[in-house]
C-alpha positions in Angstrom: -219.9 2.4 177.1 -219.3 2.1 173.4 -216.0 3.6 173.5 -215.0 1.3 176.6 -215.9 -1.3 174.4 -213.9 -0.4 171.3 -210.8 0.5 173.4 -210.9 -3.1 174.7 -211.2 -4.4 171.6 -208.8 -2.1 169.9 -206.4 -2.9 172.8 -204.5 -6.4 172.6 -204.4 -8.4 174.8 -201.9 -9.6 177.3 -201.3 -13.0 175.8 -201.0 -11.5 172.8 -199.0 -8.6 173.2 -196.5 -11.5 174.6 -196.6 -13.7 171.6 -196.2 -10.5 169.5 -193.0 -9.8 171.8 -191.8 -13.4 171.4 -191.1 -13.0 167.9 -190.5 -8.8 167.3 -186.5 -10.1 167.6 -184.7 -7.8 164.8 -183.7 -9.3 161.3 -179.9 -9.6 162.3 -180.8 -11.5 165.4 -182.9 -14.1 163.4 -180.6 -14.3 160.8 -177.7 -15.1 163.4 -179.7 -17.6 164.6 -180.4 -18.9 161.3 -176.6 -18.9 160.3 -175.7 -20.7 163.3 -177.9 -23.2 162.7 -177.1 -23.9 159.4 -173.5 -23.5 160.1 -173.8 -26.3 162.8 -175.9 -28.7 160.4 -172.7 -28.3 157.8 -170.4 -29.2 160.2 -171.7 -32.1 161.9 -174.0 -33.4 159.3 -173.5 -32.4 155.9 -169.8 -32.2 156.1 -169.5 -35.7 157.7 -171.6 -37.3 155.2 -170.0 -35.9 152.2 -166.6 -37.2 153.2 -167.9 -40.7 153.7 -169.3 -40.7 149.8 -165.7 -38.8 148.9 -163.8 -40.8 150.4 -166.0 -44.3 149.1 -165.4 -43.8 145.6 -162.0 -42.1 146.0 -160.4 -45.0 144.2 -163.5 -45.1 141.8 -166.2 -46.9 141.4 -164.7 -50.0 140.4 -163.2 -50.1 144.1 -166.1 -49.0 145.7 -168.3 -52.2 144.0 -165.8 -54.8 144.5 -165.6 -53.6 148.5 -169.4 -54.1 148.5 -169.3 -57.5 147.0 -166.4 -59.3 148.7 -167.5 -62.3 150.5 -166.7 -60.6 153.8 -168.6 -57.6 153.0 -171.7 -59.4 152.0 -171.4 -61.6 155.0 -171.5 -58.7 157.3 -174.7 -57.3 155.4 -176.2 -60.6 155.5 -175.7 -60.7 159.8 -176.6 -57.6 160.3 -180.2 -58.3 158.1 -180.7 -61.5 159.6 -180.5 -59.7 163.5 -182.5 -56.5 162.3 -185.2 -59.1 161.1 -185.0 -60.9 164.3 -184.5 -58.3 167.1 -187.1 -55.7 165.6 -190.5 -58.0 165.5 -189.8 -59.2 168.9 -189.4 -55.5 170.1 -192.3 -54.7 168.0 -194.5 -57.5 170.0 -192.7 -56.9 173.4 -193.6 -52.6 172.8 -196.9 -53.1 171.9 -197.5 -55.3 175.1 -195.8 -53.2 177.1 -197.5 -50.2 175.9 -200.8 -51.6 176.3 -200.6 -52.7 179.5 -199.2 -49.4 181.1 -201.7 -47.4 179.0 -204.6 -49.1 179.5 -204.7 -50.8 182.8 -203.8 -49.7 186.3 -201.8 -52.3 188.1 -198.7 -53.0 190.7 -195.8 -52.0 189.7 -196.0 -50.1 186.4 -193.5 -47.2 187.3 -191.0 -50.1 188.2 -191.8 -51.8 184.0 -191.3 -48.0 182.7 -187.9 -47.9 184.5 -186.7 -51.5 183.4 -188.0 -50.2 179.9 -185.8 -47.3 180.3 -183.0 -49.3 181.2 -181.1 -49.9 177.7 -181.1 -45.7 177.7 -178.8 -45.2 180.9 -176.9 -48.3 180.7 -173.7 -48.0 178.1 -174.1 -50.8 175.1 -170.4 -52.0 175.8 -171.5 -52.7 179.3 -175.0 -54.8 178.4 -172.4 -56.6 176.2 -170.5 -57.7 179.0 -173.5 -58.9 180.8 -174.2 -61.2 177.9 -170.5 -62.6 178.7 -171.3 -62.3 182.0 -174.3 -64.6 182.0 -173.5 -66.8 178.6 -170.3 -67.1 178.4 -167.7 -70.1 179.0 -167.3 -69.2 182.6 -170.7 -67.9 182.8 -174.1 -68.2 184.9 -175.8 -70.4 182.0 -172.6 -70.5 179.3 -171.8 -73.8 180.1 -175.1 -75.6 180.1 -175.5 -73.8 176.2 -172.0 -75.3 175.5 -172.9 -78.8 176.4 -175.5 -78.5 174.6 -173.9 -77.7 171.3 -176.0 -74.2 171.4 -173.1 -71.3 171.6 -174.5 -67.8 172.8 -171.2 -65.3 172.8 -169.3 -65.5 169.7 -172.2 -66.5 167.7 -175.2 -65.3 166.3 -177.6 -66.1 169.1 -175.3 -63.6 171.2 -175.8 -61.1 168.8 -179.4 -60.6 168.1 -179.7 -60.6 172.3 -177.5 -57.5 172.4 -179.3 -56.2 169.6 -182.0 -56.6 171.4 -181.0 -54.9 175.1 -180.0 -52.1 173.3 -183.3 -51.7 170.9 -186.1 -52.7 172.8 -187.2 -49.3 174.3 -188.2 -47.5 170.9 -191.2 -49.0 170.3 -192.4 -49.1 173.2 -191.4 -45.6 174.4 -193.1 -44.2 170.6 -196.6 -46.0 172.0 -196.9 -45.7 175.6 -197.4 -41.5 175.7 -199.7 -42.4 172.8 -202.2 -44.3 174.1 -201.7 -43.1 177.0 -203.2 -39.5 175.1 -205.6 -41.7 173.4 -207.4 -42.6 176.8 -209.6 -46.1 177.3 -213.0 -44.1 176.2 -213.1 -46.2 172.3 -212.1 -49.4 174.1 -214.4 -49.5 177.0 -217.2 -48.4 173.8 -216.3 -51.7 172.3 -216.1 -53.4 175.3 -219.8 -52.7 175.9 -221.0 -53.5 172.8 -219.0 -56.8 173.2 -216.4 -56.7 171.7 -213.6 -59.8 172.6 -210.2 -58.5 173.3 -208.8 -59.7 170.1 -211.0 -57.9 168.1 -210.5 -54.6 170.8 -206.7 -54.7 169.7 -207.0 -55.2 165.7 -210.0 -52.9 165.5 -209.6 -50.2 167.9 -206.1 -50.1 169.7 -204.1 -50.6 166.4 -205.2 -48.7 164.1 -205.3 -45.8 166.3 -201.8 -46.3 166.9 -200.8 -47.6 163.8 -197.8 -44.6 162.9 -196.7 -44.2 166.1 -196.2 -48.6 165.9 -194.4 -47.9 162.2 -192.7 -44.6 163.1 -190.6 -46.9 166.9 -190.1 -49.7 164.2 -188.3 -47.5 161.8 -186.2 -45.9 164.9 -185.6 -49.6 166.1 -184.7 -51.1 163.1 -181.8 -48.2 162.2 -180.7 -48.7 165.8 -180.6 -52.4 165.1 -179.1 -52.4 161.8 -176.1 -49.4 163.4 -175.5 -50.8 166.4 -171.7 -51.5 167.3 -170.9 -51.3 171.0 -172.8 -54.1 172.6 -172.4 -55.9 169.2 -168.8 -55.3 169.6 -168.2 -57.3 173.0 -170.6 -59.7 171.8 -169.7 -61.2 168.8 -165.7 -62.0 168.8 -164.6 -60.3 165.2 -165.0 -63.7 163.4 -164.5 -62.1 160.1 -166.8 -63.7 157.6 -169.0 -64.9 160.5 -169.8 -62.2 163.5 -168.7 -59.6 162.0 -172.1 -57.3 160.9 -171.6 -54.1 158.9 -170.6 -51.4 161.5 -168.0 -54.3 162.8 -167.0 -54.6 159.1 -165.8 -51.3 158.9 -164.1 -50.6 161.4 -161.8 -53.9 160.5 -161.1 -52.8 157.1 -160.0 -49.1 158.7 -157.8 -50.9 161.3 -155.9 -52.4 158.4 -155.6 -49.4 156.4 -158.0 -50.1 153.5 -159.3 -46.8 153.7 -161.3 -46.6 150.4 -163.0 -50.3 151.5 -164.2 -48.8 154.7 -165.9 -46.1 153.4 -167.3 -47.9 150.5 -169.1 -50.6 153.2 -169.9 -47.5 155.7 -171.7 -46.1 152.8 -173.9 -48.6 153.1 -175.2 -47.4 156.7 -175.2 -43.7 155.6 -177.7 -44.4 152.8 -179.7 -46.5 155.5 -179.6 -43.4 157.6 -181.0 -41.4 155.2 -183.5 -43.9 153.8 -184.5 -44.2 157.5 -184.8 -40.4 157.4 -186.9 -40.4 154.4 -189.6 -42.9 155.6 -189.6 -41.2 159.1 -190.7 -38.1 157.7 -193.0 -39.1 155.3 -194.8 -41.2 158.6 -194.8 -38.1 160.7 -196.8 -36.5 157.9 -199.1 -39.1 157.4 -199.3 -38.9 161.6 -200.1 -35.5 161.3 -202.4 -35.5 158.6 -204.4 -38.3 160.7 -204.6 -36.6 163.8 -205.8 -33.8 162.0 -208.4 -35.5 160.1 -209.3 -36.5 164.0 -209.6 -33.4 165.5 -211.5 -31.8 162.4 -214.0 -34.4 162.2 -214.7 -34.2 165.9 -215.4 -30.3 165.3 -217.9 -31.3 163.0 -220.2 -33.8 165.6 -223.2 -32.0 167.1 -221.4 -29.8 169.9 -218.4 -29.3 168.3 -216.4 -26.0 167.9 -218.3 -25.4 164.8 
């Protein structure tokens, strides 16, 4: 009996002996795997990114500052602000409605919301520019109404921040909807019966329990916003000095040759990239650091695992 016992327990077990086998690869395997890896992040991220900064101060850094401040340049940072700080609170209320609703209450048509949500993924931006045309321009569904009106749509900025926000609208709400979703209704229907109003259910329990997910979809939405070119593209007309935001900036000054400029203003969106980057990680850690502090303090309640 004893020895039965101590062969079982000397023996692994199945589950084991397959995690054991999932990682028993040989050293020149891993470190193939590893090279490739790295080899792939050189080319297609480190390599690209260096060349934009070579090729920004190529003609030094008196070049490189006066690109940045020409009137044109800081027009195009000034539009492409202005729509970020338009198009991402609207997205930011829209996803947290939307999220909140399909999360937390059972109702007629959700799955048909979650596809319209997903819509801006499988549609291409150039194409959701053209609906804009489609629907405000001159010979448009509503253009004409807006133009008699002395309110222009395409060509302007109104045109703009609606593309911009088409094309952004699903990352907050697809960052909170799986979520709460793993959250469940348990805290809220707590509050509920200790009556709790629904404005108080939303800034005292739904928020903060979401709270990095919510900052983590802004941070994705507002780097869309800020990079977007496509739907911006059809949108805006190339008024330079006027609808032209960064990205469309850019790509002006390398049509007409001014190499050094181009990289100089693009730059601009590679240090937002990595800023973006920098703030994304440090919110996934601070996610992961919560959810821990969740789990462990639930460990330690009366019938936890300790």
């Amino acid at each position: 009996m004893a020895g039965t016992v101590a062969a079982r327990t000397a023996s692994p077990s199945p589950a084991s002996r397959t995690r054991t086998g999932a990682t028993s690869e040989s050293a020149v395997v891993k470190w193939t795997l590893i090279a490739i890896a790295l080899l792939f992040i050189v080319l297609v991220l480190i390599l690209p990114l260096v060349t934009v900064f070579t090729q920004a101060f190529r003609k030094g850094a008196e070049v490189f500052i006066a690109s940045i401040v020409d009137p044109e340049a800081l027009s195009a940072i000034r539009l492409t602000l202005v729509t970020a700080a338009v198009a991402v609170p609207l997205n930011t209320g829209f996803g947290i409605a939307a999220a909140w609703a399909i999360a937390k209450f059972s109702f007629r048509g959700k799955q048909f919301l979650i596809t319209l949500i997903d819509l801006p993924f499988a549609i291409s931006p150039v194409i959701s520019g053209l609906i804009f045309v489609l629907l405000f321009g001159a010979q448009g569904w509503f253009g004409p109404f807006f133009i008699d009106h002395g309110i222009p749509i395409i060509f302007a900025l109104p045109g703009i921040v609606l593309a911009t926000i088409f094309v952004t609208f699903p990352f907050v709400a697809r960052e909170l909807i799986p979520l709460m979703q793993a959250q469940g209704n348990q805290e809220e229907e707590a509050a509920v019966s200790l009556g709790a109003s629904a404005w108080t259910l939303f800034w005292r329990v739904t928020l903060p329990n979401v709270k990095w997910g919510l900052l983590y979809g802004i941070i994705l939405c507002n780097a869309r916003a800020m990079g977007e070119f496509g739907a911006v593209s059809v949108v805006s007309g190339h008024i330079r000095g006027e609808t032209n935001t960064i990205p469309l900036h850019v790509e002006i000054l390398y049509n007409e040759y001014q190499f050094a400029a181009s990289f100089a203003v693009a730059s601009l969106l590679v240090l937002l990239a990595l800023l973006t980057l920098v703030v994304k990680s440090i919110v996934e850690w601070k996610h992961h650091q919560a959810a821990a502090a969740g789990l462990s303090g639930q460990a330690k309640l009366p019938g936890g695992n300790e």
